[in-house]
C-alpha positions as CSV (number, residue, x, y, z in Angstrom):
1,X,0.0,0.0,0.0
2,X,1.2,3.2,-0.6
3,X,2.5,5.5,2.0
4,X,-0.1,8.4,2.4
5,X,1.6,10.9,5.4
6,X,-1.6,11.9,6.8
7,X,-3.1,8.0,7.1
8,X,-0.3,7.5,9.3
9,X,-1.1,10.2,11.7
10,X,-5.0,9.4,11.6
11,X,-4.0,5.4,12.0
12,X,-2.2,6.8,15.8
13,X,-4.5,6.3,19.3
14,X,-3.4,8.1,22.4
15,X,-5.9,7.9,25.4
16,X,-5.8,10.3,28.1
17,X,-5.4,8.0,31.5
18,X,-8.8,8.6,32.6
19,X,-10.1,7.6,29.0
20,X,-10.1,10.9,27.3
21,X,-9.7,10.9,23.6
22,X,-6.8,12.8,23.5
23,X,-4.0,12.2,26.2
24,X,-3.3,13.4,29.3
25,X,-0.8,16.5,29.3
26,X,2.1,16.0,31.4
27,X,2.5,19.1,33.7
28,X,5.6,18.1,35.1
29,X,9.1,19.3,34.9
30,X,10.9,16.5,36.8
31,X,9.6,12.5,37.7
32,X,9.8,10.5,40.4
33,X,11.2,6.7,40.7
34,X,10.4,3.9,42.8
35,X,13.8,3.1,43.4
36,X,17.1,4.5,43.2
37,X,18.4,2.1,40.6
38,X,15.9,3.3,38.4
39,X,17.3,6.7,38.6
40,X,20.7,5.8,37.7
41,X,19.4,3.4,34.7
42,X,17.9,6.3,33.1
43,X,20.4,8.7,33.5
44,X,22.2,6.5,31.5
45,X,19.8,5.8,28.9
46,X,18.6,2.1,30.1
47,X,15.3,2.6,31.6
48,X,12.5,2.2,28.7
49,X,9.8,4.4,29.2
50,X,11.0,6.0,32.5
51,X,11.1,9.9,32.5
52,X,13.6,11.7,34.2
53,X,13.5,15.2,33.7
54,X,11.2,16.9,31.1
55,X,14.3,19.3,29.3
56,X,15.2,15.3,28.1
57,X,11.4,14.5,27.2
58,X,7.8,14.3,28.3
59,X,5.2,12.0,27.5
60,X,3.6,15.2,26.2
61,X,6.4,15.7,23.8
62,X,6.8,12.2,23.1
63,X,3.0,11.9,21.7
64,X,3.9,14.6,19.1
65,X,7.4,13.5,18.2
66,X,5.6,10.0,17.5
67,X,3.2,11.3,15.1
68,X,5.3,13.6,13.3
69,X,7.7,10.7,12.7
70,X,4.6,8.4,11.5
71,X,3.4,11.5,9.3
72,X,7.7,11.7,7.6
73,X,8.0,8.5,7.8
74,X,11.1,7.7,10.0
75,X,11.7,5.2,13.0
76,X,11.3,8.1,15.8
77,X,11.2,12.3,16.2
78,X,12.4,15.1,19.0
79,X,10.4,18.0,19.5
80,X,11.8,21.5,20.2
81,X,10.7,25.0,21.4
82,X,11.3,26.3,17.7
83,X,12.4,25.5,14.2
84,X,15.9,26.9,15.0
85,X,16.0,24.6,17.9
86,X,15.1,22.0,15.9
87,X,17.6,22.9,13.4
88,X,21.0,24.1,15.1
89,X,21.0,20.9,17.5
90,X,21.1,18.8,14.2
91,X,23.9,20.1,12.8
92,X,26.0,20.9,15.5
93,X,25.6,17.0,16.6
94,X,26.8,16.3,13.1
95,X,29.8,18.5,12.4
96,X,33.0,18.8,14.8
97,X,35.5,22.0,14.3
98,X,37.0,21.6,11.1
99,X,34.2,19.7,9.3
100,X,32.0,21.2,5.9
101,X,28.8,21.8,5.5
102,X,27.2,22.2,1.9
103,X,23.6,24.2,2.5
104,X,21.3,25.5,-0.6
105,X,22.2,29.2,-1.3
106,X,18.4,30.1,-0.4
107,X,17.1,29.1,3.1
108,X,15.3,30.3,5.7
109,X,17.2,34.0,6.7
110,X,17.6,32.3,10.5
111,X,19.1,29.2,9.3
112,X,21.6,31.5,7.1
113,X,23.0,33.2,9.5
114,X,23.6,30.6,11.6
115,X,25.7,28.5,9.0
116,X,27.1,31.9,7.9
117,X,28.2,33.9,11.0
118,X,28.1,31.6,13.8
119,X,29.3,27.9,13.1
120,X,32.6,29.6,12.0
121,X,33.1,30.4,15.6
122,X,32.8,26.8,15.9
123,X,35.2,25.8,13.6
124,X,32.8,24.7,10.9
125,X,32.7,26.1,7.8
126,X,29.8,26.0,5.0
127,X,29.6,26.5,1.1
128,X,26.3,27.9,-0.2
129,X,25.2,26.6,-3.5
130,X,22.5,26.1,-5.9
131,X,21.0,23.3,-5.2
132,X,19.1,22.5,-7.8
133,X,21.9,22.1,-9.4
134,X,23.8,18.6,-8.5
135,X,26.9,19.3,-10.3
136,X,27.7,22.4,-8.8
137,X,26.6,20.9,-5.6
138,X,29.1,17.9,-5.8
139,X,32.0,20.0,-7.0
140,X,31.5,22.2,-3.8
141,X,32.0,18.6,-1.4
142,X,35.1,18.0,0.2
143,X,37.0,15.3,2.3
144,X,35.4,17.4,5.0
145,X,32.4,18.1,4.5
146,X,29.5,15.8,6.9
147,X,26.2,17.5,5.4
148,X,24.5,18.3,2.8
149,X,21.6,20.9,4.2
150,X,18.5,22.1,1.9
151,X,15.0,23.3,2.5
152,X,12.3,20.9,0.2
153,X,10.9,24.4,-0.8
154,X,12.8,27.1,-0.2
155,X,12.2,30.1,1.4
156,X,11.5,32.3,-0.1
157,X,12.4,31.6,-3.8
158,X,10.2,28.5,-3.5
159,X,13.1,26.7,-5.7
160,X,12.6,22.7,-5.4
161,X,15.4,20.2,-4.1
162,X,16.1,17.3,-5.9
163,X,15.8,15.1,-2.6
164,X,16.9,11.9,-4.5
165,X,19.0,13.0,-6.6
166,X,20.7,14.4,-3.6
167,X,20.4,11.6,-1.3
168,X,22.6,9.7,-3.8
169,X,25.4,12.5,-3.4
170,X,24.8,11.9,0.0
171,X,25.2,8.4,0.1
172,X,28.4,8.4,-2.3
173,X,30.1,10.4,-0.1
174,X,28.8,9.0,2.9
175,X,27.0,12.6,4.1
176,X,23.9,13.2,6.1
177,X,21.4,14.5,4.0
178,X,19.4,17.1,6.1
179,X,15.8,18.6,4.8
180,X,13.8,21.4,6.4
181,X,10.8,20.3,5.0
182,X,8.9,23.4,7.1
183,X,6.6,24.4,3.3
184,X,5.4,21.4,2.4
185,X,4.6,18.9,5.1
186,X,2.3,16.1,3.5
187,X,3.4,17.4,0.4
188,X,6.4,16.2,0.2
189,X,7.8,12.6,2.3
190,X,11.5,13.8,2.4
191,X,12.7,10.6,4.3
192,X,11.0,8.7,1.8
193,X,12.9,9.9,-0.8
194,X,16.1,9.4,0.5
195,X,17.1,12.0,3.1
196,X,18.7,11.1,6.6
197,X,17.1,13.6,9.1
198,X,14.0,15.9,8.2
199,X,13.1,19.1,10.2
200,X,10.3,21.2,10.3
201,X,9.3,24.7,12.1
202,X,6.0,23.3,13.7
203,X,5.3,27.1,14.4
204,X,4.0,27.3,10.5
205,X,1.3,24.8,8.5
206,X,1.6,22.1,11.3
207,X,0.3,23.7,14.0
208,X,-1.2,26.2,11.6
209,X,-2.6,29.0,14.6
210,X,-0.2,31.1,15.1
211,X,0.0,31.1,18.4
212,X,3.0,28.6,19.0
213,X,6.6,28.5,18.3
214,X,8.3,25.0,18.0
215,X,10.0,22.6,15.8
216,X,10.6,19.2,15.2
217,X,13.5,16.6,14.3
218,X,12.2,13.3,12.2
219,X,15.3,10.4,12.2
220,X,16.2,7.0,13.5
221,X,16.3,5.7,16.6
222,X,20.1,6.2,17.0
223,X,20.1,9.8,15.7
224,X,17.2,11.0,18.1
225,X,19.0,9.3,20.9
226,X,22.1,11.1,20.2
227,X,20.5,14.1,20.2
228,X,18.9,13.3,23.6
229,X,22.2,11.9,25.6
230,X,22.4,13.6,28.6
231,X,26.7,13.7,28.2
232,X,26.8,15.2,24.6
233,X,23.3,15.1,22.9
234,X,23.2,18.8,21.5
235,X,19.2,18.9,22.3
236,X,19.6,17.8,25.8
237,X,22.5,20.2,26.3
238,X,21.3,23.4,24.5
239,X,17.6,23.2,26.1
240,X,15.6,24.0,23.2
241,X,13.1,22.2,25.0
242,X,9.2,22.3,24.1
243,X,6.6,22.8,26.6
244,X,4.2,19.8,27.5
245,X,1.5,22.3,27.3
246,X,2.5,23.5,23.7
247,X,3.2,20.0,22.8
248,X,-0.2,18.7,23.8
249,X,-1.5,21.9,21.7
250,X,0.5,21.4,18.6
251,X,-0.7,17.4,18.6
252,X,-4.6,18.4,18.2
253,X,-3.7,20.8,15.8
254,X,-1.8,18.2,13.7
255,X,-5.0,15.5,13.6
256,X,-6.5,18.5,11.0
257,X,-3.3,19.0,8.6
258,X,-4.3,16.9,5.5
259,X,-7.1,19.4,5.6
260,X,-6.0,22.6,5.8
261,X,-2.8,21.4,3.5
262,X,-5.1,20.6,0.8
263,X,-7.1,24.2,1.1
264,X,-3.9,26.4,1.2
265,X,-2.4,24.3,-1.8
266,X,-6.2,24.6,-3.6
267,X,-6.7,28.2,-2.8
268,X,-2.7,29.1,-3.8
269,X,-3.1,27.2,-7.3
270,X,-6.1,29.1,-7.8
271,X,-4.3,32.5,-7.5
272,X,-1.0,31.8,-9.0
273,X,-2.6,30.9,-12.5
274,X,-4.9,34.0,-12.4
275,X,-1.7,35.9,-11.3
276,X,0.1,35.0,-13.9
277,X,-2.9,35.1,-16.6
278,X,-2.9,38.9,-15.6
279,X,0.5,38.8,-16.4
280,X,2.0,39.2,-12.9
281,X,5.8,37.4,-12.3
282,X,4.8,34.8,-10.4
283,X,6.0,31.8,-8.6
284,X,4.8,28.8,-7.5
285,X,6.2,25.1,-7.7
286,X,2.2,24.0,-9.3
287,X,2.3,26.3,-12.6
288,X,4.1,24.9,-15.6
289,X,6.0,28.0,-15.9
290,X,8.2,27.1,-12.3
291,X,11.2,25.4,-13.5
292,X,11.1,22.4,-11.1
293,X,7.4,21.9,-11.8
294,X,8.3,18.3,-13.3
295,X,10.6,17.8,-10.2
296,X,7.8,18.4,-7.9
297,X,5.2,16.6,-9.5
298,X,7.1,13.4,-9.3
299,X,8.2,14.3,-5.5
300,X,4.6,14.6,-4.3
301,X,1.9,13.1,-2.6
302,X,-0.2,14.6,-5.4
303,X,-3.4,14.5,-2.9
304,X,-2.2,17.7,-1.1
305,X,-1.2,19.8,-3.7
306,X,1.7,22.1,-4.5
307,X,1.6,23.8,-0.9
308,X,0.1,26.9,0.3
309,X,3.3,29.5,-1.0
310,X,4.0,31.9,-3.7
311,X,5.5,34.9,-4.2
312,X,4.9,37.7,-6.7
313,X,7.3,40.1,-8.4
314,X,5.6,43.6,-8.0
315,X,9.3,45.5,-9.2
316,X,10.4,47.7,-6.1
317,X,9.4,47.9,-2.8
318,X,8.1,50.9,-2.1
319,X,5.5,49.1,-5.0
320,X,5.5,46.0,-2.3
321,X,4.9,47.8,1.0
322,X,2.3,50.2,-1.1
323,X,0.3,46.7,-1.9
324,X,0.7,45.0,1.2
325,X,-0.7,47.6,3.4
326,X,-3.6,47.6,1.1
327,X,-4.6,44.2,1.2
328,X,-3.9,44.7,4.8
329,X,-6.3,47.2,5.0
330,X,-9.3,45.2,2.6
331,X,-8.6,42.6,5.3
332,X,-7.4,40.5,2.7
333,X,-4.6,39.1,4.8
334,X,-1.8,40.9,7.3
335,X,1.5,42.0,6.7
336,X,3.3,39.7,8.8
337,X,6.1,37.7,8.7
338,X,5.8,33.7,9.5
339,X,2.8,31.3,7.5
340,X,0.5,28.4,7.4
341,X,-1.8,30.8,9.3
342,X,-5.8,30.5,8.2
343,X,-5.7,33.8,7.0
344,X,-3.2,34.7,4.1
345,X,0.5,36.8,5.3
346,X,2.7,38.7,3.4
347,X,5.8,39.8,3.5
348,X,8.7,41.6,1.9
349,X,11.7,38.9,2.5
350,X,14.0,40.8,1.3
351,X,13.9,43.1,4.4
352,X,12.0,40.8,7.0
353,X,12.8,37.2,6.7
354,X,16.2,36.7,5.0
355,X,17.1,41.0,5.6
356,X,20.5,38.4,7.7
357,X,21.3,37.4,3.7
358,X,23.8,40.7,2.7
359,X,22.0,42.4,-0.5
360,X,24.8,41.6,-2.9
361,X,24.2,37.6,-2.0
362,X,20.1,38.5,-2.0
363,X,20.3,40.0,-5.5
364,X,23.0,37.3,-7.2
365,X,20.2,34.1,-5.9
366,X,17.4,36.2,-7.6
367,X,15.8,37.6,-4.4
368,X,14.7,41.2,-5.7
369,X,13.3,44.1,-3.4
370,X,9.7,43.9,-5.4
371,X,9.4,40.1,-4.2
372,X,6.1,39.5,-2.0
373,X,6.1,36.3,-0.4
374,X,2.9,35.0,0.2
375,X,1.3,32.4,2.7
376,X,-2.3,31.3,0.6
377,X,-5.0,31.0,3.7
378,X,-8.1,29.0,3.9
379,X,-10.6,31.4,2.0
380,X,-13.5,29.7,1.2
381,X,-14.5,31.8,-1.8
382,X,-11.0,32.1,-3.6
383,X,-12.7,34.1,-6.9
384,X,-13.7,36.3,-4.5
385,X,-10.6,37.1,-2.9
386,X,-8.5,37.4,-6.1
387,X,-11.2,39.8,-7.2
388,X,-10.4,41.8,-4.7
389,X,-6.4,41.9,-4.7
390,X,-6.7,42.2,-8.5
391,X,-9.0,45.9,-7.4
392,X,-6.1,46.6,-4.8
393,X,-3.2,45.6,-7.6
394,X,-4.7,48.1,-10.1
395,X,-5.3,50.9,-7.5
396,X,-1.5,51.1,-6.9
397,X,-0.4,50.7,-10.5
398,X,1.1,46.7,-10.3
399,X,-1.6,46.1,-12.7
């Protein structure tokens, strides 16, 4: 049968312990143990099942990490108070000082900085590349390098990975292939085509409120535990840790994913082929026109669509900001950084969400100051709503 990402979250059952149909939250920060011994067996990672001390785990946060792994597809997950937490742990428990790291030229602004001005403190170095390119991306490996680092979508050029293709560089040179798969959970399966570890920023379509920051690491059994060991796991040690409250939150949000995934990606197909009928630039991964279309169709779980993002080319940004704050204002969506929200958000990346990328490097990956990035919401009359941006487009001269 095949492997359908939301089936394997609706196929869980957690009970609360009084019979409730969802489970009991876990409002504890530390555990108690019937003996002594116990203690010491979990402290060293022996004790199956036994809590210690809720900055290792929670049954609250192990709920969640056990559907998110069922939903990528991988043997176990670790949940974290945000995508960055999620993120940094990962690679710092893969790369030592002196080791390589080859990331896609265009990620999240966050995760660029990070590879760009603070693992060199660390001793670890990164080349940015284009990564749909796997030529350029294998000349740029070294005998150092330990990861190969990409976003399935990226933010916010919405370029497409290659996942197998680059799960076989991975596996020539014996790398870790890592995916922030934060744009197009249920989408895409990034474990199932080939990559090692899988992230996601929950804080977007998964818990898809807005009103809670976490994140989330999908890998084996061995990887997760690493992460978690109390003497050098990088999660344990850095305390990124997700509240049981949040957690519990997050989990009921998650049961209604395949849902909203397959309104956003309904509603964003809609306007990205009117866009671009008006003769708008426009972006998105489910017209023809995007250059990985064919890449992303045979990725897919085509039941959820092409995902909920696009971005638009209005030319400058004073244009931008002008068109932004009048949607805004027709309540068509909020200028706002962040997505998956149930209404639609846009932003200027260029000068919000990857402003840490310097302007020479923003302009040489295509990221122009007229870019709009746009999280589709969960509109239920779409004609309705392009009706109205196309009256808001025309009142500031982009159409």
């Amino acid at each position: 049968m095949k492997f359908n990402p939301a089936d394997q979250i609706q196929d869980l059952q957690y009970f609360g312990e009084f019979g409730g149909v969802n489970p009991s939250i876990s409002d504890s920060s530390t555990y108690t143990f019937l003996s002594a011994k116990t203690m010491f067996d979990t402290f060293e990672g022996n004790a199956d099942g036994c809590y210690l001390y809720s900055r290792h785990s929670s049954p609250s946060n192990l709920y969640l990490g056990e559907a998110l792994a069922a939903m990528e597809g991988t043997e176990t997950a670790n949940v974290a108070a945000s995508g960055m937490g999620a993120i940094t742990p990962v690679l710092l428990q893969l790369c030592n000082a002196g080791d390589h790291i080859v990331s896609s030229r265009t990620i999240y602004g966050g995760t660029y900085a990070f590879l760009k001005n603070f693992t060199p403190k660390l001793g670890i170095a990164t080349s940015f590349v284009d990564i749909t390119k796997l030529d350029v991306v294998e000349k740029a490996i070294t005998e150092n390098t330990k990861v190969l680092y990409c976003e399935s979508v990226s933010n916010p050029l919405l370029e497409v990975a290659d996942i197998k293709g680059l799960a076989a560089l991975a596996k020539k040179y014996n790398l870790k292939l890592v995916v922030d798969n934060t744009f197009s959970p249920l989408s895409i399966s990034p474990a199932k085509l080939g990559a090692d570890i899988v992230c996601h920023s929950l804080t977007k379509f998964i818990n898809g409120s807005s009103d809670t920051v976490g994140g989330v690491v999908c890998g084996t059994q061995e990887f997760i535990n690493d992460l978690r060991n109390v003497n050098d796991g990088a999660c344990m040690l850095l305390g990124a840790t997700m509240d049981s409250l949040r957690a519990a939150s997050v989990l009921k949000n998650l049961r209604t994913l395949h849902i909203r995934i397959k309104q956003h990606s309904n509603n964003a197909m809609y306007l990205a082929s009117k866009f671009e009928k008006e003769g708008l630039k426009t972006v998105y991964p489910g017209l023809a026109s995007h250059p990985s279309h064919k890449l992303f169709s045979n990725m897919m779980n085509a039941e959820y669509g092409f995902g909920g993002m696009l971005t638009l080319d209005v030319g400058s940004l004073e244009k931008a900001n002008e068109l932004m704050e009048l949607m805004q204002h027709k309540n068509l969506g909020y200028l706002a950084v962040s997505l998956g929200f149930y209404k639609t958000l846009f932003s200027a990346p260029g000068s919000s969400t990857s402003s840490e990328i310097p302007e020479e490097e923003q302009k040489e990956m295509g990221l122009s100051d007229g870019l709009i990035r746009f999280s589709i919401g969960l509109d239920n009359d779409i004609e309705r709503t392009f009706q109205m941006m196309k009256t808001c487009m025309k009142e500031v001269g982009v159409l």
